[in-house]
N, C-alpha and C positions, 0 to 999 in steps of 0.2 A: 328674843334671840335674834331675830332678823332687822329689826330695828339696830339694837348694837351693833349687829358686823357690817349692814350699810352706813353707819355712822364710822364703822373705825375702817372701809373701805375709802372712803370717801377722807378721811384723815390723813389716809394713807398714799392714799390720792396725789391730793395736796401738797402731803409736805413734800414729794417727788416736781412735783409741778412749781412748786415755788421756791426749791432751792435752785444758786445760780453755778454748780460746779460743771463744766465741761470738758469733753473728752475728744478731740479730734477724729481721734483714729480705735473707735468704737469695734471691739473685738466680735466676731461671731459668735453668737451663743445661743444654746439650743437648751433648753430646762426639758430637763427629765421629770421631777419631781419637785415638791415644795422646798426641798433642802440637796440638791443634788443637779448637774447643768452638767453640759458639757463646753467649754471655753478654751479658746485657741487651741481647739482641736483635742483635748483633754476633757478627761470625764473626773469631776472634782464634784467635793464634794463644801458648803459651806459650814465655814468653823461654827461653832459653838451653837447648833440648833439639830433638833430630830423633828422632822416632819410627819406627820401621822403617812402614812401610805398613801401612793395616789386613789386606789381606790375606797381607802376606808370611811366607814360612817363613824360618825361621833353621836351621844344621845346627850343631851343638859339634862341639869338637874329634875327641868322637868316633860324627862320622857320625849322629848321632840328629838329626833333625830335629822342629823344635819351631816352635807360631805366635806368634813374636814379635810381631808386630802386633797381635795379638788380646791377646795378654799387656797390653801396653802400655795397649791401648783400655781394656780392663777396671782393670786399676790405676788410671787416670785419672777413670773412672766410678763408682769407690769411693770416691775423691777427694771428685769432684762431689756424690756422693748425702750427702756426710756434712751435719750441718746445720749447722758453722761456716763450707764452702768460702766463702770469697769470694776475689777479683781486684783487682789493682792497674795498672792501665795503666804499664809501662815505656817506652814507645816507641810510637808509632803502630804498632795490629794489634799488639800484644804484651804480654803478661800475666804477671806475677807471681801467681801461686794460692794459697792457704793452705787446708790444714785442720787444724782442730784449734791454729793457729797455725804449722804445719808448712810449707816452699816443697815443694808436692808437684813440683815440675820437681828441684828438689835433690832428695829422697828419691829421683824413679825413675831418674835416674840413677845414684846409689848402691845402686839395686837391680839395675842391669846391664840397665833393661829401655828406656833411650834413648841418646842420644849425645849429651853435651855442647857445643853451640854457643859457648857466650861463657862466664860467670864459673863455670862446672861443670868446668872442667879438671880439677880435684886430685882430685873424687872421681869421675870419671869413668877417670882412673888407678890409685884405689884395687880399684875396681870390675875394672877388667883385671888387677891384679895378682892380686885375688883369686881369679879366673875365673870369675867369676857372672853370669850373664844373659845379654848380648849376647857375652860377652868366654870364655864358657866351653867 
């Protein structure tokens, strides 16, 4: 378990680090939670993912218990801190995020560390067949 999530940290990492999108004029932002920030003064929430609670514990298949919430927060905050993040309002109170030009709401679900709400279906089943993150 710990293996995996430092391998899709560190993936995760990466693909923020080696993408080349940039953002000048980088908006203030404050994350509440693994799926939920406050940005240009707004408390929004990101499309299409549910984040386990910030304080909840997750258990794998086998019996280890692990702080998925905290996971989430923090992959989210890695997001944020990068200096291309920006938002795109989808919906009233709901946010598209980029870093790097990356939909960090797509990524953490494909990192098994949220659950798909709306257009994250596919890799939110990629993600359980694998059994990474939330699914393992």
């Amino acid at each position: 378990m710990r293996v995996i999530l430092a391998v899709s940290t560190l993936a995760f990492a990466l693909a923020l680090q080696f993408a080349t999108s940039f953002h000048a004029n980088a908006a203030e932002t404050r994350v509440i939670d693994g799926d939920s920030l406050v940005y240009e003064g707004r408390t929004l929430e990101i499309w299409g993912i549910i984040a386990p609670s910030l304080g909840e514990t997750c258990v794998t298949r086998n019996n280890e218990k692990w702080r998925c919430g905290e996971r989430a927060f923090e992959a989210l905050s890695q997001a944020a801190s990068d200096a291309s993040f920006a938002c795109a309002e989808e919906e009233p109170g709901f946010v598209v995020c980029t870093a790097g030009g990356l939909d960090v709401g797509l990524l953490m679900v494909k990192e098994g560390l949220v659950r798909s709400r709306q257009d994250y279906k596919g890799a939110e089943a990629r993600a359980r067949e694998a059994g990474i993150g939330l699914w393992e």
